[in-house]
C-alpha positions in Angstrom: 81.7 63.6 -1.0 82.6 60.6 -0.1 80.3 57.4 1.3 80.9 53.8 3.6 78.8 51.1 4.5 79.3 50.6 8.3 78.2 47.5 10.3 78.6 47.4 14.1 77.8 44.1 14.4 79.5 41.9 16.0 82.0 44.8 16.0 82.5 47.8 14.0 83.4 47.9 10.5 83.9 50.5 7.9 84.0 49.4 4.4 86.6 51.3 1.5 84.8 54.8 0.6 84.1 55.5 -2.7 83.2 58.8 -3.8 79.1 59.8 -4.2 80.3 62.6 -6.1 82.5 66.0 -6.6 82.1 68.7 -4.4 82.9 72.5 -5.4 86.0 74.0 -3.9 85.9 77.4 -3.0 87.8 79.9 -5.2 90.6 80.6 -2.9 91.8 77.0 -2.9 89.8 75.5 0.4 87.1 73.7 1.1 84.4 75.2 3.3 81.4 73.5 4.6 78.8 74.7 2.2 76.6 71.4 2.2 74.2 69.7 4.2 72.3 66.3 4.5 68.4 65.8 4.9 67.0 64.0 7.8 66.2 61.3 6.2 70.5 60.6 5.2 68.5 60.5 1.4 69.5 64.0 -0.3 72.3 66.9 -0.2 71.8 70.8 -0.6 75.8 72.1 -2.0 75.9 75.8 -2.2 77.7 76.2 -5.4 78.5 79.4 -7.0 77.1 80.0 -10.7 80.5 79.8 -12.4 80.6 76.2 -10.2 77.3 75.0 -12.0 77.5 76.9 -15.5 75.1 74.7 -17.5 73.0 73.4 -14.6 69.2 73.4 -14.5 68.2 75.7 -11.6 65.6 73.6 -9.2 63.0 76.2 -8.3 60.4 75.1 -5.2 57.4 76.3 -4.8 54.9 76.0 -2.2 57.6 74.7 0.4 56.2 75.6 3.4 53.3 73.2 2.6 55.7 70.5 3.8 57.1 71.6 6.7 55.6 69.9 10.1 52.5 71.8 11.6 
């Protein structure tokens, strides 16, 4: 996953990316879209498979509903 500051002021401008971090690649060989970004542009969800995270904590949420818009 890769990231660039853009300006569009007075014209557009991207600046060099630089990579946010690595992203799984599915088994056969291809990446797939298996990510998403929050509205607010601040966090990721990456569907990884458990042989892609052995060793990772697993992030359990409770009580999510609570934040959703009423």
């Amino acid at each position: 996953m890769m990231a660039a500051e853009i300006s569009t002021v007075p014209s557009f401008h991207a600046s060099v990316p630089s990579q946010l971090f690595a992203m799984p690649i599915h088994p056969g060989g291809f990446n797939v879209f298996r990510w998403d970004v929050s509205a607010d542009g601040q966090k990721f969800l990456v569907i990884a498979s458990a042989q892609e995270t052995a060793g990772s904590p697993l992030i359990m949420v409770l009580n999510w509903t609570a934040h959703l818009p009423k």
